[in-house]
C-alpha positions, -999 to +999 in steps of 0.1 A: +605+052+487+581+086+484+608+105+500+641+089+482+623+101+449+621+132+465+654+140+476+669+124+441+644+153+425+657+177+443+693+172+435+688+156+404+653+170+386+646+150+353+660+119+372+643+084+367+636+065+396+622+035+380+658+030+360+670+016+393+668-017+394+654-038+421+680-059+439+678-098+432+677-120+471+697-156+461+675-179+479+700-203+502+698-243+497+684-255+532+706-288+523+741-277+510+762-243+521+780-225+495+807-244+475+797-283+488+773-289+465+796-302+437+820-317+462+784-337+476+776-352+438+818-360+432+813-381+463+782-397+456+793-404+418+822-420+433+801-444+455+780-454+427+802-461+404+781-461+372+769-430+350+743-413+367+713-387+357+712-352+376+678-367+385+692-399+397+720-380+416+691-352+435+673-379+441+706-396+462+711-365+479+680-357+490+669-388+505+668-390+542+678-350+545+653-330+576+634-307+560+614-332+530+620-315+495+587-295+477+588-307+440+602-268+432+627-276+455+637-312+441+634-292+410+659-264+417+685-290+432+682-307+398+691-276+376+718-266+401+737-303+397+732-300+364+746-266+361+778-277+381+782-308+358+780-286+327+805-265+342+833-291+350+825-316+316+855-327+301+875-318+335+863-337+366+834-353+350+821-363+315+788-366+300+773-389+276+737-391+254+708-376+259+703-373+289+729-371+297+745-398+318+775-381+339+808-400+349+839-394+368+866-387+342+894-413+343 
């Protein structure tokens, strides 16, 4: 990094190196690829057929997956459903009272 400063000084003296911003890695889910993690709580909203908790729905999709979920992990899952739920409420799904109990929409 010693000799990027460098050259940025010598075409560009007065420039500020530590401006640049360090570039953010997404961390992968080991469990669902890009895109299927919605499509994985539709289907197991579907099966249940009664309102469901993010928690109760992680919890569904976690169980019996290879590598066993860390509690940051089971944690993380959890924010992500809920994140997709919030997204879609009042289209695919809809959710209820605190906490909030999600549904299929009819």
């Amino acid at each position: 990094m010693m000799q990027v400063e460098a050259v940025l000084q010598m075409l560009q003296p007065g420039f500020s190196v530590a401006a640049i911003a360090a570039k953010r890695r997404n961390k992968s889910n080991p469990w669902f690829k890009r895109g299927t993690l919605f499509r994985s709580v539709v289907d197991v909203m579907r099966r249940a057929g009664t309102p469901m908790t993010a928690r109760e729905i992680a919890d569904v999709l976690v169980a019996g997956k290879a590598p066993e979920a860390t509690r940051k992990q089971a944690v993380d899952l959890q924010a992500a459903i809920l994140a997709a739920l919030r997204k879609r409420n009042g289209g695919t799904v809809v959710g209820e009272g605190a906490p909030a109990r999600w549904r299929l929409a009819s």
